[in-house]
C-alpha positions as CSV (number, residue, x, y, z in Angstrom):
1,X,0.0,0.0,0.0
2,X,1.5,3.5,-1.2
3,X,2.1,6.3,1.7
4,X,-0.8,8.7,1.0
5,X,0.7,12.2,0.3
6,X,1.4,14.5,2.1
7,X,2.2,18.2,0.7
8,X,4.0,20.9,3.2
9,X,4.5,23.7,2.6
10,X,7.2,26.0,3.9
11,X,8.5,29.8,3.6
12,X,8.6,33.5,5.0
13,X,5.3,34.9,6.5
14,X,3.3,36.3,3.6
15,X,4.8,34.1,1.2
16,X,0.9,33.2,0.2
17,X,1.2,29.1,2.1
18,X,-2.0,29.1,3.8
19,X,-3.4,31.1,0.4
20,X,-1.7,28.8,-1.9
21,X,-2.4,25.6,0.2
22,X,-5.9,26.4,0.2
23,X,-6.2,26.1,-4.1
24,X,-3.8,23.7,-3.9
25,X,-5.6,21.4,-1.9
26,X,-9.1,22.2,-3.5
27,X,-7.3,21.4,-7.0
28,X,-6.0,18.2,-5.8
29,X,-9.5,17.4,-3.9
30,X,-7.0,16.9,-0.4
31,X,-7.5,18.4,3.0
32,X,-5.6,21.2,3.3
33,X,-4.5,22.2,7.3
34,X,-3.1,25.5,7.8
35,X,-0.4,24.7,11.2
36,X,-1.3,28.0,13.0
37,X,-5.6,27.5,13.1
38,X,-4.9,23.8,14.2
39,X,-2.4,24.8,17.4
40,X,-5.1,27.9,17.9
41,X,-8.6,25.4,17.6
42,X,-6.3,22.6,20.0
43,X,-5.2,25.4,22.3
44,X,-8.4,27.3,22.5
45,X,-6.3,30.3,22.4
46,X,-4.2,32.9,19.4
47,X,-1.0,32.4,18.3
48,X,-0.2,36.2,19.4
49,X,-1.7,35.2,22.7
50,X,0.8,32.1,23.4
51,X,3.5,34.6,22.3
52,X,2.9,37.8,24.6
53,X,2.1,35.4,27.4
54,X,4.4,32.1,27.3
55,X,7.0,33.1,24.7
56,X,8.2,32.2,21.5
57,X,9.9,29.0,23.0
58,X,6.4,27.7,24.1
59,X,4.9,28.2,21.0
60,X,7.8,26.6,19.2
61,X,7.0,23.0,21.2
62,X,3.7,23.4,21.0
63,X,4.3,23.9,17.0
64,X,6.6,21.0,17.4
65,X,3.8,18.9,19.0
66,X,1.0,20.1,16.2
67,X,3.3,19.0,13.2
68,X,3.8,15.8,14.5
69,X,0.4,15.3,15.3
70,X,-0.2,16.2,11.5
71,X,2.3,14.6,9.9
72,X,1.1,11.2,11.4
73,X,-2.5,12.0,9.3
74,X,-3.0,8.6,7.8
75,X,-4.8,10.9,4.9
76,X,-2.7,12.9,2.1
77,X,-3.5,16.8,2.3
78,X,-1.7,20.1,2.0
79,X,-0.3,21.7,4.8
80,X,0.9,25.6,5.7
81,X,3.5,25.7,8.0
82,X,4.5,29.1,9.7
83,X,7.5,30.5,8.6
84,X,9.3,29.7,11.1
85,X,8.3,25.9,11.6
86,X,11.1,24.5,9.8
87,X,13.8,26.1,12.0
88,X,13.3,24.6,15.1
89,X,13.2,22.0,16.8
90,X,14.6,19.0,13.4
91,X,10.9,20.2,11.8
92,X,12.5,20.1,8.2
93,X,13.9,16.6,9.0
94,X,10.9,15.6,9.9
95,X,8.8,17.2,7.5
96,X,11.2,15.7,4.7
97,X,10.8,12.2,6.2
98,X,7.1,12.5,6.2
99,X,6.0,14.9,4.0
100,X,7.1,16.0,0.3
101,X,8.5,19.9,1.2
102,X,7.5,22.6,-0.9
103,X,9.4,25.8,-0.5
104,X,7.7,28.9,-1.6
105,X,10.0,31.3,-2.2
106,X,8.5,34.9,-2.9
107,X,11.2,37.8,-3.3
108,X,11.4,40.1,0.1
109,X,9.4,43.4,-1.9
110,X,7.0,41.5,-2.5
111,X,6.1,39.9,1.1
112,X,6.6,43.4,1.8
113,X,3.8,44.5,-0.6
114,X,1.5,42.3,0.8
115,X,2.2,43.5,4.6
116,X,2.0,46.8,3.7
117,X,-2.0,45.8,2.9
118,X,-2.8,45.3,6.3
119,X,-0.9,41.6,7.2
120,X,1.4,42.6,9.2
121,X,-1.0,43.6,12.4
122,X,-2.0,40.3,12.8
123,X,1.7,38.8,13.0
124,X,2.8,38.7,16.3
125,X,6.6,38.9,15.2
126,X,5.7,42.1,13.2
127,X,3.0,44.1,15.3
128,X,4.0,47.8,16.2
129,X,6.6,47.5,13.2
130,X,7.4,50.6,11.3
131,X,7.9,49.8,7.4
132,X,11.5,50.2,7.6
133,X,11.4,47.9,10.6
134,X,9.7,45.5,8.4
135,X,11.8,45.1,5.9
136,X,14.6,44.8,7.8
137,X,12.8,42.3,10.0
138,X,12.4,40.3,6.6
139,X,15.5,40.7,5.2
140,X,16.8,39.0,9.1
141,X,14.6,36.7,9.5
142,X,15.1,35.0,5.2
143,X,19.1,35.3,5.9
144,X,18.7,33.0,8.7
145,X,16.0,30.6,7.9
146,X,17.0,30.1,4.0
147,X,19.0,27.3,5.1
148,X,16.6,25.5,6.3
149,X,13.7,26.3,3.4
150,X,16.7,25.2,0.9
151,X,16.4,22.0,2.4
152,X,12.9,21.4,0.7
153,X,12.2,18.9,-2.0
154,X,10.6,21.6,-4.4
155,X,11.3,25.2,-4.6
156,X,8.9,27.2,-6.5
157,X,10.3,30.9,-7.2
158,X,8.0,34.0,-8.0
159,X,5.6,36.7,-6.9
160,X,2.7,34.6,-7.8
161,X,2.8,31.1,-8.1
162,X,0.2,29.2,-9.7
163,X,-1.1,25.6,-8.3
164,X,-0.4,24.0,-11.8
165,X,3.5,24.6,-11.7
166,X,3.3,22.7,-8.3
167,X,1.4,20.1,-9.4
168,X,3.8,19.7,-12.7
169,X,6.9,19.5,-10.2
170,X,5.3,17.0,-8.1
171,X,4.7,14.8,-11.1
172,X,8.3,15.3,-11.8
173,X,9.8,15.0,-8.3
174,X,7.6,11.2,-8.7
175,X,9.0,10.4,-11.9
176,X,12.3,10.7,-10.5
């Protein structure tokens, strides 16, 4: 019996995952789990919430916790990490053992477009940011995760991304 698939996606905040996973999923008739709304609906509380009041290191095991929890879906579907889910805690190694790894990789201005329309408020890591801050903030946090989005199976490059260039790769990344 074939291991039923199981897409992840990984990249920068506002790199369109939980957008993209959504018509990804829907294309491919799968679930699709967005990582942040399944940790808030187990929790019972916000991501921002479990920031200001336990710290990023509680979050980060209880992100830990969720993925596994996930990953172990005996269905195939689409998942949306955060952006920083692959970075901690061997979450890339274990998303590459379970999962096929898809790394969206959307240039800096334009994550920074799409903040600048009202996204960044509801990020805990960029609230209270000026735009300057921002991009800096950005520019940081891509020169130290890179490494570890490099590490997926697929990297699909571009401001906008369309579901069928996914789909083509994955047929490929099978074939091979």
């Amino acid at each position: 019996m074939r291991n039923p698939l199981k897409i992840v996606l990984v990249g920068m905040p506002g790199s369109g995952k939980s957008t993209f996973g959504r018509k990804l999923a829907k294309e491919l008739n799968f679930a699709f789990i967005d990582l942040d709304h399944l940790i808030e609906n187990e929790e019972g509380r916000e991501i921002k919430d479990i920031f200001t009041n336990e710290g990023e290191g509680v979050f980060r095991q209880l992100e830990t916790k969720y993925l596994n929890i996930a990953l172990d879906n005996v269905e195939g579907f689409v998942l949306s990490t955060g952006g920083g889910t692959p970075c901690f805690n061997d979450n890339m190694d274990l998303i590459n053992q379970k999962g096929v790894s898809v790394y969206l990789d959307v240039p800096i201005n334009e994550i920074f477009r799409r903040f600048s329309m009202d996204m960044a408020g509801d990020r805990p890591m960029f609230a209270g940011l000026s735009s300057g801050e921002i991009t800096l903030k950005l520019k940081d946090l891509l020169a130290s995760r890179e490494q570890y989005y490099d590490q997926a199976k697929i990297k699909l490059s571009g401001e906008d991304i369309p579901t069928e260039l996914l789909v083509s790769e994955l047929l490929t990344f099978f074939r091979n």
